[in-house]
LOTOR-180970 format. One record per residue (C-alpha): x, y, z; residue in one letter. Coordinates in steps of 0.5 Angstrom, whole numbers, padded with zeros to 4 digits, always signed. Last residue first. Layout:
% LOTOR-180970
XYZa
...
% end
This chain:
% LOTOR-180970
+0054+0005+0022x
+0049+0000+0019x
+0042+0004+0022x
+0046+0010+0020x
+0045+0008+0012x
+0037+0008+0013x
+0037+0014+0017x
+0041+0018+0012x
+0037+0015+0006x
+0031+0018+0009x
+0033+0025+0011x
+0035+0024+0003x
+0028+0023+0001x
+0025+0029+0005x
+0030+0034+0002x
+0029+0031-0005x
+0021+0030-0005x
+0021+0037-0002x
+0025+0039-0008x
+0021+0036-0013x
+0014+0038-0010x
+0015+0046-0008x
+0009+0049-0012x
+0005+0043-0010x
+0007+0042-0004x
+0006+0050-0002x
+0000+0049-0005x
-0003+0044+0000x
+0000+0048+0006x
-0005+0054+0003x
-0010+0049+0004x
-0010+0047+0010x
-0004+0051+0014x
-0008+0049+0020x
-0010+0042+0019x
-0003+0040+0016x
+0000+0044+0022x
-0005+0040+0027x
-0004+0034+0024x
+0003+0035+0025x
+0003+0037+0032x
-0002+0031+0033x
+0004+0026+0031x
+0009+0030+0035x
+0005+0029+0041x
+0003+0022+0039x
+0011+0020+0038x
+0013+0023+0045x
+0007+0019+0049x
+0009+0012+0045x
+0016+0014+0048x
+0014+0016+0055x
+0009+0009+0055x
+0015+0005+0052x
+0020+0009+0058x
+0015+0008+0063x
+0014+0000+0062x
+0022-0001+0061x
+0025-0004+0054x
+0030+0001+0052x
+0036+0000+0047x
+0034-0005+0042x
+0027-0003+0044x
+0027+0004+0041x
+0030+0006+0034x
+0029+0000+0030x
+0024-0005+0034x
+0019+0002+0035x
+0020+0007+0030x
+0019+0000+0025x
+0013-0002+0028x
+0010+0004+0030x
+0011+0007+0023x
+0009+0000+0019x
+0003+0002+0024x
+0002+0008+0022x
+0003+0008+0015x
-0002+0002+0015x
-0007+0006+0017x
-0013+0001+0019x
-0012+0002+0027x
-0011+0009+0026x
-0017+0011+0023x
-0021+0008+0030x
-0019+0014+0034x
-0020+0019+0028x
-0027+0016+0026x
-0028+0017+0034x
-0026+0024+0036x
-0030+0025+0029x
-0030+0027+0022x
-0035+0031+0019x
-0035+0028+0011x
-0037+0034+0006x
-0036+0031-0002x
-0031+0035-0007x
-0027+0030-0008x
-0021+0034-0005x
-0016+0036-0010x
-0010+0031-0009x
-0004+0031-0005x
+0003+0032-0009x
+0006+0026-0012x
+0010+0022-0010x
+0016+0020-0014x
+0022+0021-0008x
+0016+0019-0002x
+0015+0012-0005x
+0022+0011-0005x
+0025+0013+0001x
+0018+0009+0004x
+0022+0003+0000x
+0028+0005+0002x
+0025+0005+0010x
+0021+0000+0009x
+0028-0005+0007x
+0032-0001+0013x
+0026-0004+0019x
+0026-0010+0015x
+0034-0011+0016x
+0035-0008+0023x
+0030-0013+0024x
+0033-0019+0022x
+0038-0016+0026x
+0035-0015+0033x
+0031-0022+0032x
+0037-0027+0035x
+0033-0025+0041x
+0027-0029+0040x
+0022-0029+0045x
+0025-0023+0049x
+0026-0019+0042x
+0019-0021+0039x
+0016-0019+0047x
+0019-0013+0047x
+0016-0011+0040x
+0010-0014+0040x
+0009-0009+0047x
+0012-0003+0043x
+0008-0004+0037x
+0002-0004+0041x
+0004+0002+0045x
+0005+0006+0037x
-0002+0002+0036x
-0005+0007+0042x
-0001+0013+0042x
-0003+0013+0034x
-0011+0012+0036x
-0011+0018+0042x
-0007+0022+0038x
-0012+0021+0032x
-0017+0022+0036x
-0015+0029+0037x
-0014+0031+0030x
-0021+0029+0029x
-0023+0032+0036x
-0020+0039+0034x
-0022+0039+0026x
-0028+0043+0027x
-0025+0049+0031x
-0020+0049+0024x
-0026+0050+0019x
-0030+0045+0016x
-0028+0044+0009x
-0021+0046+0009x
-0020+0044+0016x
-0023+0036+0014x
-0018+0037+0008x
-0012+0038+0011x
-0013+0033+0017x
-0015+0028+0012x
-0009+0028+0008x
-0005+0029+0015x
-0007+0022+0018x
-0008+0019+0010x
-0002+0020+0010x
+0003+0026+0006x
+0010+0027+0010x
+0010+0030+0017x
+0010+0024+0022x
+0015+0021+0016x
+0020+0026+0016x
+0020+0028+0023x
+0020+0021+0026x
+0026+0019+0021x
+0030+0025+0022x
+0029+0024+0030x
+0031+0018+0030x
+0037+0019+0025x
+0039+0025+0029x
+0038+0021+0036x
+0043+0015+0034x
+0041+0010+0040x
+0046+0008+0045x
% end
């Protein structure tokens, strides 16, 4: 049985940390509105559910290959996470916009996600740590990619919403957030030994 509290830390702390997916989507709707910024943010969707099912099928297929790889795994996927612990502990908050107006697309959002590696270090992780060691069925893979991308397009929709104002509050907040989001890490890292 899977230790829920630490997945569902883990996916909300990474989903809702700064990335390219929410940097992006933060300053898209910043510049061209909200109304604007919806089919980027729904490409976006689109791309997550895909590399996260992508991960799912390379991860059943490494565990199936290779059964001995769970632990391997566990030790990878712990050894991102403290690295993603520590990146998120000294980050800095995200930047000014660089002043250029880019319209983003369904399309540029879709194909953003098969170039962004904290979205596929996510997937790969998310999916070999949490999921597969537990569940392997074709529907259950699709549901969990499916959950994930909605909590994916509910983050990028709320940077996207809160665009600015949400890029002050870190600003103003970034130590203690940084701390908050580190520890929630650190307690999924710790749970994955327990």
């Amino acid at each position: 049985m899977p230790n829920f509290a630490a997945f569902i830390s883990y996916v909300l702390v990474t989903t809702f940390t700064p990335g390219p997916n929410n940097i992006m989507a933060m300053s898209n709707a910043s510049r061209n509105g909200f109304k604007k910024s919806i089919l980027f943010n729904i490409g976006m969707t689109f791309g997550f559910f895909f590399v996260i099912g992508f991960c799912s099928i390379f991860s059943v297929v490494l565990y199936n290959l290779i059964p001995t790889i769970k632990p391997v795994m566990t030790y990878i996927g712990a050894a991102y996470i403290l690295w993603l612990t520590w990146k998120t502990y000294s980050s800095k908050p995200p930047g000014e916009s660089d002043g250029k107006n880019h319209a983003y697309t369904f399309s540029s959002g879709l194909l953003l996600q098969f170039v962004n590696p904290k979205v596929i270090l996510y997937g790969i992780t998310t999916v070999s740590t949490f999921i597969v060691p537990y569940y392997k069925s074709v529907c259950t893979l699709t549901g969990f990619s499916a959950l994930l991308a909605l909590v994916g397009f509910t983050a990028v929709t709320c940077w996207s919403l809160f665009g600015a104002a949400f890029q002050k509050i870190l600003v103003n907040n970034n130590r203690t957030i940084n701390i908050v989001m580190s520890l929630l890490l650190l307690y999924c890292v710790v749970s994955l030994f327990l």
